[in-house]
C-alpha positions in Angstrom: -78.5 56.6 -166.1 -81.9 55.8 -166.0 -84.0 54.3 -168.6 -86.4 57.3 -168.6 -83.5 60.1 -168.4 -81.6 58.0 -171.2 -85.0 58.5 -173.9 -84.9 62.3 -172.7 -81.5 63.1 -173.3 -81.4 60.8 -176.8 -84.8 63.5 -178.0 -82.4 66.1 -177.1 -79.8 65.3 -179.6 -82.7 64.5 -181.9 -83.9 67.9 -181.3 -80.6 69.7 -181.1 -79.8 67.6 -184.9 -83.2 69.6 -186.6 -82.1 72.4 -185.2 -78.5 72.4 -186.4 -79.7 71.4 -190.0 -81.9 74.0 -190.2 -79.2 76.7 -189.5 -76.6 75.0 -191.8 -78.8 74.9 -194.8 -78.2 78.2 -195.3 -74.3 77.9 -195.9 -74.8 74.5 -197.7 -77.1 76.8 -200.1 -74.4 79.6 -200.5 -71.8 77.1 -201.3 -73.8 75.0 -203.7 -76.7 77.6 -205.3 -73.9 78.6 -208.0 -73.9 74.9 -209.7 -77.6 74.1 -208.4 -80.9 74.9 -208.2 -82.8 73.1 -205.6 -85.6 74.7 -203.6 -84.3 75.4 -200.3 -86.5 72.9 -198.5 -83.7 70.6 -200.3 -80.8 72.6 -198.6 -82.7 71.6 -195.5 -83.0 68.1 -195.9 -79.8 67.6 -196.9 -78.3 69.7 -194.3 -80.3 68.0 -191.5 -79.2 64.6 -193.1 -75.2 66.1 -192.6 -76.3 67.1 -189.1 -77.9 63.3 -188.0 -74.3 62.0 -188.8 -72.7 64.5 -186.8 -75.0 64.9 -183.8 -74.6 60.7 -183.9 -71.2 61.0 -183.3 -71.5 63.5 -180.5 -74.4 61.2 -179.1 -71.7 58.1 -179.4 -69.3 60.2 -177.3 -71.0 61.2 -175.1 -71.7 57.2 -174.4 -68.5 56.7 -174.4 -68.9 54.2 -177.5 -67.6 57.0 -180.5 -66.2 54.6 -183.2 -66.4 53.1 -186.8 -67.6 49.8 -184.9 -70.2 51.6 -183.1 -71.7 52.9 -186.5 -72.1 49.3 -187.7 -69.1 49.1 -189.8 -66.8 46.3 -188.9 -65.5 43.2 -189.5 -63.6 42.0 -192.9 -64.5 44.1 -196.2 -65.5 40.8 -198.1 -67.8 39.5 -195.6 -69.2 42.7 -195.0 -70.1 43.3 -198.3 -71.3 39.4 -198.9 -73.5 40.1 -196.3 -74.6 43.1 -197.9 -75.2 41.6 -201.3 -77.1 38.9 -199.7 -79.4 41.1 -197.6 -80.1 43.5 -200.7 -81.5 40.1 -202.6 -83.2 39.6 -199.2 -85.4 43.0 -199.5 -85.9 42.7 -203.2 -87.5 39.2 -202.3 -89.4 41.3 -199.7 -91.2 44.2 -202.1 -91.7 41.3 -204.6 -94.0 39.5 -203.1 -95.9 42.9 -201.9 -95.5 44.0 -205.3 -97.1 40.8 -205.9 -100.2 41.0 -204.0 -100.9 44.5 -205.1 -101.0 43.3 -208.6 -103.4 40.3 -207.3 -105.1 42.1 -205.7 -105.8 44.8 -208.6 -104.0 47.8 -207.0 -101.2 48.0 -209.4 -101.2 47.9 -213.1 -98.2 47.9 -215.4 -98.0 51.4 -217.0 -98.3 50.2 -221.0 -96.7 53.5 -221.5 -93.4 52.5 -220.4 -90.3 51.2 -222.6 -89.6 47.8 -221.2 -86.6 47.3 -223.4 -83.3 45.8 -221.7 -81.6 49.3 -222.6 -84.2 51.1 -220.6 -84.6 49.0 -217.8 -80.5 49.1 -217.6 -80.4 52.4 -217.4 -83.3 52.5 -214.3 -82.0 49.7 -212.5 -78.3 51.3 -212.1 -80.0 54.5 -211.3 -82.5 53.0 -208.6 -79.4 51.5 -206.8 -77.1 54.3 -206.9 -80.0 55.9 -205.1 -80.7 53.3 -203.0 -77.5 52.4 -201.3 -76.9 55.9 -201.3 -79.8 56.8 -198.8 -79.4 52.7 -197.2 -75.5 54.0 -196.0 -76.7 57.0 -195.0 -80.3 56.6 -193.4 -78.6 53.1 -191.6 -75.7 54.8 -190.3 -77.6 57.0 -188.6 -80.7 55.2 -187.2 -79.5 51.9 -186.9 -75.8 53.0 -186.8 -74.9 56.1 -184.3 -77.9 56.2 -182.2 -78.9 52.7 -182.3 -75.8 51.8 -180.4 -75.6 54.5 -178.3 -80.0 54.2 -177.2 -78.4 50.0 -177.0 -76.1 50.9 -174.2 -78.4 53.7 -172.5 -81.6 51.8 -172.5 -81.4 48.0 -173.6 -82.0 46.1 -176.7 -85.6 46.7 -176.4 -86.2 50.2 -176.0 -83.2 50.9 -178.4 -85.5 48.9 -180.8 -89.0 50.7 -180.2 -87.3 54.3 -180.2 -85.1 54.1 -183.0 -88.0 52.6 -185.1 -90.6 55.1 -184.0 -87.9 58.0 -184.8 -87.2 56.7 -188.3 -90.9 56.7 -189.2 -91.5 60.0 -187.5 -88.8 61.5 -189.6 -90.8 60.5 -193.0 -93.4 62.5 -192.3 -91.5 65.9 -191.3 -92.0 67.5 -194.4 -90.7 71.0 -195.1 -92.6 73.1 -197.8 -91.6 75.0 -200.3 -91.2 78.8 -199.7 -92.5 81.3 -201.8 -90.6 82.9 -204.6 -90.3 86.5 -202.5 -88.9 85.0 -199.3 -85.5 85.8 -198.5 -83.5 83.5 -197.0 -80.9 83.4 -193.9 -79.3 81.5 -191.4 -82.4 81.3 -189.4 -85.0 80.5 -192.0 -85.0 77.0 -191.8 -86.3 77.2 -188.2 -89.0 79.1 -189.1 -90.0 76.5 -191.4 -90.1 73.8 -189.0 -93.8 74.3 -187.8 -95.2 73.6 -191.2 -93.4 70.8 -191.8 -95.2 68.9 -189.0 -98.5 69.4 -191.5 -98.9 66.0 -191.8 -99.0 64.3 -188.2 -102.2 66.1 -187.8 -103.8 63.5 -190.2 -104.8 60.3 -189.0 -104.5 58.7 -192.6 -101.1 58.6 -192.5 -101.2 55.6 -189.7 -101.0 53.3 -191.8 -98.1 54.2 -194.0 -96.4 55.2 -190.8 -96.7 51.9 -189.4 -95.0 50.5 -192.0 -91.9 52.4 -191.8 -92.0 51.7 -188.0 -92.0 48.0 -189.0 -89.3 48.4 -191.1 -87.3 49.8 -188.7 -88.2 47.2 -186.5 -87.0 44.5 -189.0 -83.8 46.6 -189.7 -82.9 47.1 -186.0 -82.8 42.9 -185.4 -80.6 42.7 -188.2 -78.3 45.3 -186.4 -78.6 43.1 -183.2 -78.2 40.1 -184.8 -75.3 40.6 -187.0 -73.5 43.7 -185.0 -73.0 45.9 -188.1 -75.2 47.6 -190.3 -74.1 45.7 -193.5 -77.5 43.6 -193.1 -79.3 46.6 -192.9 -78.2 48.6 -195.6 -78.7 45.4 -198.0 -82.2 45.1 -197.1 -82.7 49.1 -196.6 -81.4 49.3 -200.7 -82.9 46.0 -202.0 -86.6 47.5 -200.8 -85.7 51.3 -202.2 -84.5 49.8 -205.7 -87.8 47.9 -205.9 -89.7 50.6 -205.0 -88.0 52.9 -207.7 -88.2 50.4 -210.4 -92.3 49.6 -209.4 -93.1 53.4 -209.5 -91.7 54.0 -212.8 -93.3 50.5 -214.4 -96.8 50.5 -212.4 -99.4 52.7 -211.9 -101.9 52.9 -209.1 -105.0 52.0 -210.0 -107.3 53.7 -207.2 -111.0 53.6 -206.3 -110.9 49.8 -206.6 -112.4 47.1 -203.5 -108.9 47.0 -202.2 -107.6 50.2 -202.7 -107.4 51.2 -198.5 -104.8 48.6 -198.2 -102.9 51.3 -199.4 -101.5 54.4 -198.1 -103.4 57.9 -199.7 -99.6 59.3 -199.5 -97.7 56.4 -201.3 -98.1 54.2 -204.0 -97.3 51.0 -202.5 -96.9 51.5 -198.4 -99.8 50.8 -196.6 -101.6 48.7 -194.7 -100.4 45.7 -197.0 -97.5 46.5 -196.7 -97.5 46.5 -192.9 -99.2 43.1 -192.9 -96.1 41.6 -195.0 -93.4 43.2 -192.8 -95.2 42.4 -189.6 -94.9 38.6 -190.4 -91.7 38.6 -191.3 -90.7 40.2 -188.3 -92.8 37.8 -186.5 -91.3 34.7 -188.5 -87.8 36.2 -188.1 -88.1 36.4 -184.5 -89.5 33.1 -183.8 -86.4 31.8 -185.6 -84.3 29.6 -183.0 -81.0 31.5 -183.4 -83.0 34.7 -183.0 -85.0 34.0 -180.0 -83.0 35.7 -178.0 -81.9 39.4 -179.8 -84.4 40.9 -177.4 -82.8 39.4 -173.9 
């Protein structure tokens, strides 16, 4: 197969997985309205989320590479989850010294406000990473799991890298909206709300943030090359999420100051700082001797 057929077929399934979300949110929301009540852009998101694992598996069959090993998860439990434990260290390290320079640079404040008693910040801290290694299994077992390997096999290292990174920032940014309070809902309503919630690609002012997620995905697929399983990449995926969750309930954004453009208008720490950061620790990773060659 060639390269270019390979990318065209891979945007299929990526197509063919919004598609099959957006139908099966409306079962998920007859199953689950009774015990809660989530706007149904939430059914959708969640539903699409069911429908990346499955349509990675299909995509991993139809490559001929359908397995656990192919989703990233192999190798011994305990070094698998040392690994882990050591990466998620790894990415706190990471949004600390972002974190850092935003408060340097006068961009973040500590909120006064907050409680910043040891019973408090328990009780945040084992929230942020039930969260965070929550959406790290789930997010890495998709983009850097499923289709990862299978754009690996179909393309090359390289392209598997580029696509997979572009698609997990492009994904950020497709938004669905809520739906007003008279709308009924059905098994093709989530379609219909596809359109709007490509709002925000028609603003240039989200570059910045979205060069940060492509970064990160960047960074996260050379720990998938260089270590064969996703274990890395969940680590660092959850390490960066629990600092996030932690900064944005004990900072504030302090905005209108010389600096504040270094950070993105739609988050509260992502931005062109934040790009800067990643980009040279992609760089310094890289130029690593034992990772010189991840790309050949």
């Amino acid at each position: 197969m060639s390269t270019l057929r390979a990318i065209i077929v891979f945007l299929l399934f990526i197509a063919a997985a919004y598609v099959l979300g957006a139908i099966l949110a409306y079962p998920l929301k007859l199953a689950f309205e009774p015990f809660f009540d989530l706007q149904y852009r939430k059914y959708v998101t969640y539903a699409t989320l069911i429908s990346g694992l499955v349509i990675s598996g299909v995509y991993l069959k139809t490559s001929s590479l359908l397995s656990f090993k192919a989703f990233g998860f192999s190798g011994g439990v305990q070094r698998y989850l040392l690994l882990m434990a050591r990466a998620f260290f790894y990415g706190i390290l990471l949004m600390l010294v972002i974190e850092l320079l935003l408060q340097v640079l006068g961009i973040h404040e500590l909120d006064q406000k907050r409680s910043f008693g040891l019973d408090v910040f328990t009780i945040r801290l084992i929230k942020a990473l039930l969260v965070a290694f929550l959406i790290g299994l789930i997010e890495e077992a998709i983009f850097r799991g499923g289709l990862f390997a299978g754009l690996c096999k179909n393309t090359g290292a390289i392209v598997a890298v580029i696509l997979s990174s572009l698609l997990y920032s492009t994904v950020h940014f497709f938004r669905y909206k809520n739906l007003p309070d008279d709308v009924e809902v059905g098994w093709f309503t989530g379609i219909a709300m596809m359109p709007d919630a490509m709002y925000r690609f028609y603003k240039w002012s989200i570059l910045d943030y979205f060069l940060t997620l492509f970064m990160f995905g960047v960074l996260l697929a050379l720990l998938r090359l260089k270590y064969g399983t996703i274990a890395a990449c969940i680590g660092v995926h959850a390490g960066v999420v629990t600092s996030v969750k932690l900064s944005d309930y004990y900072t504030n954004r302090i905005r209108g100051g010389d600096f504040d453009y270094l950070v993105s208008p739609y988050n509260t720490t992502f931005g062109w700082l934040s790009f800067t950061v990643l980009l040279l620790a992609t760089v310094v990773y890289l130029l690593k001797k034992d990772n010189r060659q991840l790309l050949s």
